[in-house]
PAPARO-666654 format. One line per 2 residues: number of its first residue (from 1); their letters; for each residue x, y, z of C-alpha. Coordinates in Angstrom, 1 decimal, decimal comma, m for minus. Layout:
! PAPARO-666654
NUM = A = X:Y:Z  ...
This chain:
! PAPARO-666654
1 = XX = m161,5:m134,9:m191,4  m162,3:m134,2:m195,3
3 = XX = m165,4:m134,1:m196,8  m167,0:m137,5:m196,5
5 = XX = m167,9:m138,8:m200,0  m171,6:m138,7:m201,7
7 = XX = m173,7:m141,2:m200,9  m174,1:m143,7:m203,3
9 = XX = m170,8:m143,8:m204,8  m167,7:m146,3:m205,0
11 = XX = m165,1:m145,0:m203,1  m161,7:m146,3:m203,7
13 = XX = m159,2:m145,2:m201,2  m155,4:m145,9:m201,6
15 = XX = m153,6:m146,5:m197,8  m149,9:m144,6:m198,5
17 = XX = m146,8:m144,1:m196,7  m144,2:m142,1:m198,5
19 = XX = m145,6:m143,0:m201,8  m144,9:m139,4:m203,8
21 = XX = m143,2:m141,3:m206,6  m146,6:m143,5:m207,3
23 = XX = m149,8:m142,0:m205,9  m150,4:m139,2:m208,5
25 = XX = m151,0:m141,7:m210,9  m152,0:m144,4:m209,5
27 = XX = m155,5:m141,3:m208,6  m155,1:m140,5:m212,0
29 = XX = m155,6:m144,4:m213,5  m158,9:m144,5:m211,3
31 = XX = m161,9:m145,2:m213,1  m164,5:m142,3:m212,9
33 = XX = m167,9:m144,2:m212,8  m168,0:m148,0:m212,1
35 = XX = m171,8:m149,8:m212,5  m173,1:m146,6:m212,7
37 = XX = m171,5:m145,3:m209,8  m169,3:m142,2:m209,3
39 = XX = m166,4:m142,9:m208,1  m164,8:m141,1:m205,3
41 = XX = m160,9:m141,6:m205,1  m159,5:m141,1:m201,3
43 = XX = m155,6:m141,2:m200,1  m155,0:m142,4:m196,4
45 = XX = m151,6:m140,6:m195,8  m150,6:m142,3:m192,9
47 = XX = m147,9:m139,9:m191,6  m145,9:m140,0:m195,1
49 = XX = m143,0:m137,4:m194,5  m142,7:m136,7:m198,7
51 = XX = m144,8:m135,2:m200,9  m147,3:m137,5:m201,3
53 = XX = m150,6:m135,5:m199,5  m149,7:m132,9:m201,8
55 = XX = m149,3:m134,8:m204,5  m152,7:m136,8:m204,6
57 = XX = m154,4:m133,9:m204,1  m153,1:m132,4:m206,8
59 = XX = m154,1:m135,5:m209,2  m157,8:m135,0:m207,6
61 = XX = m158,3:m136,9:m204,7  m159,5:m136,5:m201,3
63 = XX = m156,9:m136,6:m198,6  m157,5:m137,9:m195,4
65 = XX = m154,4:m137,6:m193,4  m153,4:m139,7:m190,3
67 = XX = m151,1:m137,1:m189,2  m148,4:m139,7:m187,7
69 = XX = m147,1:m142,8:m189,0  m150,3:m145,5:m187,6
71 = XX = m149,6:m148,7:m189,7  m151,3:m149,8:m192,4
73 = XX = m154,2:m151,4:m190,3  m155,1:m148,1:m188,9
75 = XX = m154,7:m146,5:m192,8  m157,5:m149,5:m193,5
77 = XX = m159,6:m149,2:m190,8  m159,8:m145,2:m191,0
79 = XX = m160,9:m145,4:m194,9  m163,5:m148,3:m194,9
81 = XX = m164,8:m145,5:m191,5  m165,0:m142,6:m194,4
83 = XX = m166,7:m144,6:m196,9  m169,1:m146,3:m194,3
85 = XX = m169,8:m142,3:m192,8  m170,5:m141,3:m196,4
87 = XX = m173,3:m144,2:m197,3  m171,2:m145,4:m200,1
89 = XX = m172,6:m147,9:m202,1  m169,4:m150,0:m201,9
91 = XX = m165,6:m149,3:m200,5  m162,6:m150,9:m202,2
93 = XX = m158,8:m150,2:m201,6  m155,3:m150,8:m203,0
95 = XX = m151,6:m150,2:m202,1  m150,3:m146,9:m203,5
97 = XX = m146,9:m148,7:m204,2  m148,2:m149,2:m207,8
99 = XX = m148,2:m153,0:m207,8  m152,2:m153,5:m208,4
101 = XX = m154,2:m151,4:m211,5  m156,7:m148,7:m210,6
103 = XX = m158,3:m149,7:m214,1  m159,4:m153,2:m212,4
105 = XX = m161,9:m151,5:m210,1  m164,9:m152,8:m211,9
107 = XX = m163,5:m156,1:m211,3  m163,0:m156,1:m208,0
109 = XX = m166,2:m154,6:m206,5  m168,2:m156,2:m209,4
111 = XX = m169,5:m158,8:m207,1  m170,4:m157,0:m204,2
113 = XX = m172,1:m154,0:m206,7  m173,7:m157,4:m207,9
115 = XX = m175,2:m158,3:m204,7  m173,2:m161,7:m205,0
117 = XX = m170,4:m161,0:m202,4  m170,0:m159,0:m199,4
119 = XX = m165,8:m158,8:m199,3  m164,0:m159,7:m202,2
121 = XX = m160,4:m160,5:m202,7  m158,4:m159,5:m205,9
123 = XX = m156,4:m162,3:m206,2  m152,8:m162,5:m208,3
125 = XX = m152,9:m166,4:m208,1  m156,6:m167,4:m209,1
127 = XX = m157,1:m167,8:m212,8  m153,2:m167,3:m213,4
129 = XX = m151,7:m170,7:m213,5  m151,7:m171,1:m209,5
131 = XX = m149,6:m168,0:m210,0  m146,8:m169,5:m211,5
133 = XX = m145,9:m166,5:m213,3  m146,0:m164,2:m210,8
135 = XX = m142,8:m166,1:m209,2  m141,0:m164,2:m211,8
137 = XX = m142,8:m161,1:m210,8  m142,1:m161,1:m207,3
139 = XX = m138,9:m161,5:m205,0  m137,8:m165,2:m204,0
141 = XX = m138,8:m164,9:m199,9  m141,7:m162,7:m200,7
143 = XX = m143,5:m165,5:m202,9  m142,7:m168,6:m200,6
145 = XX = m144,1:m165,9:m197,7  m147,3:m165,8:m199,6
147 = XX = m147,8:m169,6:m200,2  m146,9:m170,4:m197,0
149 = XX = m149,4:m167,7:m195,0  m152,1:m168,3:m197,9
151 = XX = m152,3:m172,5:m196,6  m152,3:m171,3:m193,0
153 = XX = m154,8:m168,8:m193,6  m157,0:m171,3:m196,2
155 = XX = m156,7:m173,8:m193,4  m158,3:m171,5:m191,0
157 = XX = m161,6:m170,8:m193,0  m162,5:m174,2:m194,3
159 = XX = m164,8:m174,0:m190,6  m166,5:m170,9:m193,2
161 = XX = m167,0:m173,1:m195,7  m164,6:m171,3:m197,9
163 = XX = m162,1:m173,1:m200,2  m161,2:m170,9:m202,8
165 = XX = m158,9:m168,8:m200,7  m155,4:m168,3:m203,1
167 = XX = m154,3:m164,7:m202,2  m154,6:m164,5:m198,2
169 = XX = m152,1:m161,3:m198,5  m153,9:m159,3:m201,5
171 = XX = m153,4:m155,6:m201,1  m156,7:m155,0:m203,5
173 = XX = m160,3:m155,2:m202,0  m163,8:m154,3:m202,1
175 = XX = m166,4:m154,6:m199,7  m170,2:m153,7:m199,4
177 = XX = m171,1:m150,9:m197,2  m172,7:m153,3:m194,4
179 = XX = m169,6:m155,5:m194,4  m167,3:m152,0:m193,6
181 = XX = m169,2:m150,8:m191,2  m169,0:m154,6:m189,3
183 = XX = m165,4:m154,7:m189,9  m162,5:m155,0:m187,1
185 = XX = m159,2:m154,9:m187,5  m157,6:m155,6:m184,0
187 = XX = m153,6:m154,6:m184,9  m152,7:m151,2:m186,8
189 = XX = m149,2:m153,4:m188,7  m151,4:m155,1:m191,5
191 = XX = m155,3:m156,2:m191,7  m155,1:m159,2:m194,4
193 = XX = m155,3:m162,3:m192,1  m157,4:m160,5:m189,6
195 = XX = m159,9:m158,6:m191,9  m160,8:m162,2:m193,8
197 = XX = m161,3:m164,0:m190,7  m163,5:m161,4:m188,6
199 = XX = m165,6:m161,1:m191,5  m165,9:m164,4:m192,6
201 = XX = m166,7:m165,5:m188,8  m169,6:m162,8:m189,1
203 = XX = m171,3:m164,6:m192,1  m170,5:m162,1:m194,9
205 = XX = m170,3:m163,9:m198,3  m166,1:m164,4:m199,5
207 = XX = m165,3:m164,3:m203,1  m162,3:m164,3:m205,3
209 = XX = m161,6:m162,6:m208,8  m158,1:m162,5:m210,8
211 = XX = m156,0:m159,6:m210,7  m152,6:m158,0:m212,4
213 = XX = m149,4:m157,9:m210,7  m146,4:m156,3:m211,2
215 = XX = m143,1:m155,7:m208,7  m143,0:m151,8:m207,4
217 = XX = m140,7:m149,9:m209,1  m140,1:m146,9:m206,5
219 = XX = m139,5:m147,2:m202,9  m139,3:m149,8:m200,8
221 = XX = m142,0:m152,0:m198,5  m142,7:m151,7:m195,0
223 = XX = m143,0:m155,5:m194,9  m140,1:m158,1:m193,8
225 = XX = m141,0:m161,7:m193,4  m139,4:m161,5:m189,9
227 = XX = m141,3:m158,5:m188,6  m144,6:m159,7:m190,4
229 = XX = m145,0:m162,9:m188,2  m143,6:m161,4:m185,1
231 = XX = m146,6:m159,3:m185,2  m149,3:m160,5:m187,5
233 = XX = m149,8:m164,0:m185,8  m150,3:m162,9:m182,6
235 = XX = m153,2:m161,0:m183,8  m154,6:m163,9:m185,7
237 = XX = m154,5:m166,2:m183,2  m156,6:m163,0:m181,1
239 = XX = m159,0:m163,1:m184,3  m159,4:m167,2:m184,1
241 = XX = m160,2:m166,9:m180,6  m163,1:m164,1:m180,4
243 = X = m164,6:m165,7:m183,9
């Protein structure tokens, strides 16, 4: 286990598998202060069998590695753990694929810094035309994917009181310290359906704020369409019926 972070810092930690082509920079990008807040950059190397430990360490960040290949899930659920053991003031992270910017940190955990939200979701569709742009930006089946889980998922949280939900498969998030530490996520595949719905069924305050996009340029994504609802809607239909 690293060094846990300072208390009273943002840490930002970047869940990566294989990622040695992106994650140096991606550490590099990261704001230093956000809100008057040091930052503290982690990588989750979940098992990665490259360079990448080596190689965000290098760029300056704090590695915590998984030692095997856990899932994403488990890459989430071991960093919001780190930041919650270090008393930060507030926990956001991104994909290390280098489709989301490290320079939108202030944006993202803006509201929770702010006191106004206790999870937020960087969204690539709100404030962007209903993301009509971004169909250019990503591949065909992953965009109808997106639209399609997005309504199921905006369906499910209208008994929240939420109905602002655009991006239900964002890979950029921030959350409080109190909302972390109260977090589950039941499956180590993924945590987007899953993480929204256990925290919104535990009363924590849901907002949105637009983000960039662009298509990764090196390597390739765990996720097929196939394999994601084979093994992510079991687990939400777990999540529906314990909230």
């Amino acid at each position: 286990m690293p060094n846990v972070p300072e208390p009273g810092t943002v840490v930002v930690f970047l869940p990566a598998h294989d990622e040695e082509a992106t994650v140096a920079a991606l550490v590099g990008r990261a704001p230093t202060a956000v809100a008057g807040h040091p930052v503290t950059v982690v990588v989750v190397d979940d098992g990665s069998t490259d360079g990448t430990a080596a190689a965000a360490a290098a760029a300056g960040a704090t590695v915590l590695s998984l030692g095997r290949n856990r899932g994403l899930g488990a890459a989430v659920r071991e960093g919001l753990a780190l930041a919650v053991a270090g008393g930060a003031a507030a926990v956001a992270f991104l994909d290390a694929d280098g489709e989301y910017a490290p320079e939108e940190l202030a944006t993202v955990v803006g509201p929770v810094l702010a006191g106004t939200a206790d999870y937020v979701v960087g969204s690539r569709f709100a404030g962007n035309g209903e993301g009509h742009g971004l169909r250019r930006a990503m591949r065909l089946h992953r965009w109808v994917g997106n639209r399609v889980l997005t309504a199921w998922v905006r369906r499910m949280v209208r008994r929240y009181g939420v109905r602002d939900l655009t991006d239900g498969q964002s890979g950029y998030r921030a959350l409080s310290r109190e909302a972390a530490a109260a977090a589950e996520i039941v499956h180590d595949f993924n945590y987007a359906q899953v993480l929204t719905l256990d925290l919104l069924a535990k009363g924590f305050r849901y907002a949105e704020v637009p983000i960039s996009y662009r298509f990764r340029r090196h390597g390739q994504s765990f996720v097929t369409l196939g394999t994601y609802l084979r093994r992510v809607v079991p687990a939400v239909r777990i999540e529906r019926r314990s909230g």
